[in-house]
N, C-alpha and C positions, 0 to 999 in steps of 0.2 A: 615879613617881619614876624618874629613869635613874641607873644604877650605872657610874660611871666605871672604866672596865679602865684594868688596868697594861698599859704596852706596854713592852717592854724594849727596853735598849739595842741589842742586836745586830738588830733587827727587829721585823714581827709578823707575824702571819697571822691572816688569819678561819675561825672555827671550822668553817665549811665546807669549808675546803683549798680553796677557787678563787684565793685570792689570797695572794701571799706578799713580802714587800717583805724586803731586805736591804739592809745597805749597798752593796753591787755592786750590786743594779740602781736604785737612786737616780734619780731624775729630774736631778737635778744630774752627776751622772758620765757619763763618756767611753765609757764602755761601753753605755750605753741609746742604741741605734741604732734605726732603724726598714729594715728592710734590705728590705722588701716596696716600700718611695714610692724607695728610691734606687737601685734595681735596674731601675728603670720607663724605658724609650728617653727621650731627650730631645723627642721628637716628644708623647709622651703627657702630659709634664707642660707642655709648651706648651700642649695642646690645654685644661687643666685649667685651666691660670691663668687664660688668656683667659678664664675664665666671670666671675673678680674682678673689681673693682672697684681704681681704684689706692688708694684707703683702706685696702681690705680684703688688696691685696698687701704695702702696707708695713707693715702688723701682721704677716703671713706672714713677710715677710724678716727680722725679729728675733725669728723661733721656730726658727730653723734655717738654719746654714751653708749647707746643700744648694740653700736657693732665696734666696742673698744673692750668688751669681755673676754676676761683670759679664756673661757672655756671655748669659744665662737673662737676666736682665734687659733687657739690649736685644732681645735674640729675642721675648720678648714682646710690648714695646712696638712694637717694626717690626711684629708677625702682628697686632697689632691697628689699630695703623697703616693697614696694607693689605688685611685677609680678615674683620674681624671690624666695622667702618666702612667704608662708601664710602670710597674715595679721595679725590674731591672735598670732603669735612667736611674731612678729616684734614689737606689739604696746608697746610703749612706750618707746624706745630705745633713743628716744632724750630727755628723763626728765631728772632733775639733778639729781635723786637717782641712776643712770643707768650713764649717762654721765655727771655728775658734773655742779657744776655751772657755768655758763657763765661771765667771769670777763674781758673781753673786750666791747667796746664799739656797734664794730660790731659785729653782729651776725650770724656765718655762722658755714657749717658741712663741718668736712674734715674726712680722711679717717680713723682717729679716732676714729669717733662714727660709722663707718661700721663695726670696730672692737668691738667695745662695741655691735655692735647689732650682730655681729656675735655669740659671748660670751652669751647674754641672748639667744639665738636661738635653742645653745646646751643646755643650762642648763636647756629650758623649753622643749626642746624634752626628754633629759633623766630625767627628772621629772617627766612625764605625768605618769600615770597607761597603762601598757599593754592591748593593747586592745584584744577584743575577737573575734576572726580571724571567719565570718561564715563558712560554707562550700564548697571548693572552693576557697577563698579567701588566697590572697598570702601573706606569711609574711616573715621576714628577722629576724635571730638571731643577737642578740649581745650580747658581752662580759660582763658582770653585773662585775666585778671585773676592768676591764675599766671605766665603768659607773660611779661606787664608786670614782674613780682614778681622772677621765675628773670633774666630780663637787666638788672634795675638792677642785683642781687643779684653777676650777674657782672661786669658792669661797676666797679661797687665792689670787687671783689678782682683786677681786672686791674691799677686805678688805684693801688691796695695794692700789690703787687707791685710794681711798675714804678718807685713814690714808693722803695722800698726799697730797688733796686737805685740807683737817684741818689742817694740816702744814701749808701749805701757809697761812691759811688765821689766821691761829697764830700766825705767824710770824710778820703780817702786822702791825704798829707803831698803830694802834688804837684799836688791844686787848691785853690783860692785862690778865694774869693767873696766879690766886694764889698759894701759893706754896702747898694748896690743889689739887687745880683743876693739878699741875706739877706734884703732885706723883702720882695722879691718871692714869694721860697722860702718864707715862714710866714706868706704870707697865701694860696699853694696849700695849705698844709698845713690850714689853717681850713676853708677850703672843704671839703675833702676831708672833711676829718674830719664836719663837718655832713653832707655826703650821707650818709657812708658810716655815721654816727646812723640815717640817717632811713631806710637800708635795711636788710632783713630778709631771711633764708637763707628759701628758696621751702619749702613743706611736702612731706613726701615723696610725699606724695596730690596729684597735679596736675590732677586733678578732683573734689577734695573741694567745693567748693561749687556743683557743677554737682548734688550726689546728693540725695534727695529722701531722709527719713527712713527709706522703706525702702531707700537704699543702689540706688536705679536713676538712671536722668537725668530730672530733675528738669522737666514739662512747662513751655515759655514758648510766646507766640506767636511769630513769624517774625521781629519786631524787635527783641522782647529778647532772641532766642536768637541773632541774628548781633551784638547787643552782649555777648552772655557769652560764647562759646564761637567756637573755629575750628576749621577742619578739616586733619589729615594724610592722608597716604596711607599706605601701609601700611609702607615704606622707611624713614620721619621718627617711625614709630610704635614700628617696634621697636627704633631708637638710643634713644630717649623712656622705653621700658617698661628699657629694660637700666641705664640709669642712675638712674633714677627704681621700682624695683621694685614699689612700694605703690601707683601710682597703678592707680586703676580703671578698667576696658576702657569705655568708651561706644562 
């Protein structure tokens, strides 16, 4: 049976003396600093973020003022933009075709458009033609039935996004749609929405069906395994491995 302690009002402490909570160091109060992360060069928490993910940064920017600064946020986004992806995936991830139009006054990137440039990064890695590996030269399989999977997958949230932004700006008191241009408008919207049913977010394991019970690559002959699997090089493998964590090395 467990015996329920009193805690009192002003605090408590555990009977060890390692921990002591009052109301001044509160998690909720202004005084619980962390003076060790904010004292850190601006160069070090760049170097830090960039290991995130923009999912995993916008959880972080609503734990703390310290990493919710427009400058830190676009510093990121450019360092990964430019040091942390090729250049060539990344260009053009901040035009409206990619990130929508800008309807604010001021102009700035949050971790939105790291996520849109995340989303063009895959879609232009497993787009590319498979390269032709010399000899020697190391390559990585992936799951072509993933592949298929991950770009309808993006596909349907570009088409998302983009339906939204014409929303809004249909919506606005100074356009006007004829009840042409309205049947046309909700019979995209059917469609859409039927693809966007019949697609499904890719699994984090992007050669899960390539592994064989013990968890290795799973033997085919020569025609079924250029109908399951394609190959990267090692550039397309580790953009693939940083966004995709779980998947397994083959």
């Amino acid at each position: 049976h467990f015996k329920k302690k009193r805690v009192q009002k002003q605090g408590c402490a555990c009977k060890s003396g390692r921990m002591t909570m009052s109301p001044s160091s509160s998690p909720n109060s202004d005084t619980n600093s962390c003076p060790l992360v904010e004292n850190l060069p601006p160069e070090i928490h760049l170097s830090i973020l960039t290991y995130l993910r923009a999912i995993d940064l916008s959880s972080l920017q609503k734990t703390c003022s310290l990493f919710n600064t427009r400058s830190l946020i676009t510093n990121v986004i450019h360092h990964t933009a430019t040091v942390i992806y090729p250049p060539s995936l990344t260009d053009g991830f901040d035009t409206p075709i990619i990130g929508g139009e800008v309807t604010s006054n001021t102009e700035f990137l949050t971790y939105e458009s790291l996520r849109n440039m995340e989303m063009l990064v895959v879609a232009r890695i497993l787009s590319s033609p498979e390269p032709s590996l010399s000899r020697g030269e190391v390559g990585f399989y992936v799951s072509k039935s993933w592949c298929r999977t991950a770009l309808q997958w993006l596909e349907v949230q570009q088409e998302t996004r983009l339906h939204s932004l014409e929303a809004l700006s249909s919506s606005s008191p100074s356009s006007s749609l004829t009840r042409k241009k309205k049947k046309k408008f909700s019979k995209q919207q059917r469609l859409r929405h039927r693809k966007a049913s019949s697609a499904t977010a890719p699994p984090p394991n992007a050669n899960d069906d390539l592994l064989c019970e013990h968890f290795q690559l799973r033997p085919h002959n020569s025609k079924s395994a250029r109908a399951r699997r394609r190959i990267m090089d090692r550039q397309a493998w580790k953009v693939l491995k940083r966004l995709y964590p779980d998947t397994t090395q083959l």
